[in-house]
N, C-alpha and C positions, 0 to 999 in steps of 0.2 A: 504494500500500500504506500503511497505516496509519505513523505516523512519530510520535513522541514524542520530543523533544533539548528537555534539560534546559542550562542555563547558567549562572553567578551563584554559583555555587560559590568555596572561598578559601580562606586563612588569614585568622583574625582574630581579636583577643584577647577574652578572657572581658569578658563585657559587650559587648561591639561586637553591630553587627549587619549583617545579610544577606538579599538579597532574591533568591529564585531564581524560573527562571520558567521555564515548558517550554511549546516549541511544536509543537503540535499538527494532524496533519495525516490525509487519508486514511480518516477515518472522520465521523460524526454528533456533531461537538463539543458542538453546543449542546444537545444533550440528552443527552449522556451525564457521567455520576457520575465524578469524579476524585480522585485522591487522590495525596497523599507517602507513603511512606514512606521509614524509610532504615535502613542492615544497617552495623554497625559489627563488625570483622574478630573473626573467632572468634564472630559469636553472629548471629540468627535475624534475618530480616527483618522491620521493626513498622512497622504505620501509626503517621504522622505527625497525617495530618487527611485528612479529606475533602471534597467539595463536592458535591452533590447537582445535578441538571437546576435544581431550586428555590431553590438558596443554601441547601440545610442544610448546617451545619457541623458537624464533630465530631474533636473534638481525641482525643489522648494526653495522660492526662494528666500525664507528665511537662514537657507544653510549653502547657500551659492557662495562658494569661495573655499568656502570650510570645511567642504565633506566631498569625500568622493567615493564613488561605489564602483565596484570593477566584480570580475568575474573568472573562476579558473573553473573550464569544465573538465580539464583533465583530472579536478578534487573533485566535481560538483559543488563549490563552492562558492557561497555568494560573499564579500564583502561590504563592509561599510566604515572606511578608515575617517572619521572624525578628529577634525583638529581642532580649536580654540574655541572652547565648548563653555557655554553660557548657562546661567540656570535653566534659560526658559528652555536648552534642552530636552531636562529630566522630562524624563517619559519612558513607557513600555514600549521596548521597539521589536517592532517586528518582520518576518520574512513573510512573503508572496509570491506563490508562482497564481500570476492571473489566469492561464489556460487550465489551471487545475481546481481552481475554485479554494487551494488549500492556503491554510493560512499556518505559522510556526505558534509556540508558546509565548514566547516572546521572550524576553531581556532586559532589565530595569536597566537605564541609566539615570543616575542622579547626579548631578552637578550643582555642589555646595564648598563653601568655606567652613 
């Protein structure tokens, strides 16, 4: 069955950084579109970034500059390396394969002093 576990999650102070990665099982990795997102309590779930079959990228723009999501299908592995990370980061982030409907558990990141 399809399987998405996300890891690399933390506390970490504003500015620090975080590289999360979710691996990937159960379905057609290397051609399927991935994406983060992440749902911070009391409000809606938002994409983070995505990654295309092709390496298209497409951010949020609150994390345009800061974050970059890449992809190794030879791990089935999706990333999301976070640099100079804010509070209003902290949120449950999570993995997506859209063609599969599935979604991962997710991964806390919190960003405090």
């Amino acid at each position: 069955q399809v399987q998405l576990v996300e890891s690399g999650g933390g506390l970490v102070q504003p500015g620090g950084s975080l590289t999360l990665s979710c691996a990937a099982s159960g379905f057609a990795f290397r051609t399927s579109g991935m994406g983060w997102y992440r749902q911070a309590p009391g409000k809606e779930r938002d994409m983070v970034a995505t990654i295309s079959r092709g390496y298209t990228r497409e951010y949020a723009n609150s994390v345009k500059g800061r974050f970059t999501i890449s992809r190794e299908n030879a791990k089935n592995t999706l990333y999301l390396q976070m640099n100079n990370l804010k509070p209003e980061d902290t949120a449950r982030y999570y993995c997506h394969a859209p063609g599969t409907g599935y979604w991962g558990q997710g991964t806390q990141v919190t960003v405090s002093s």
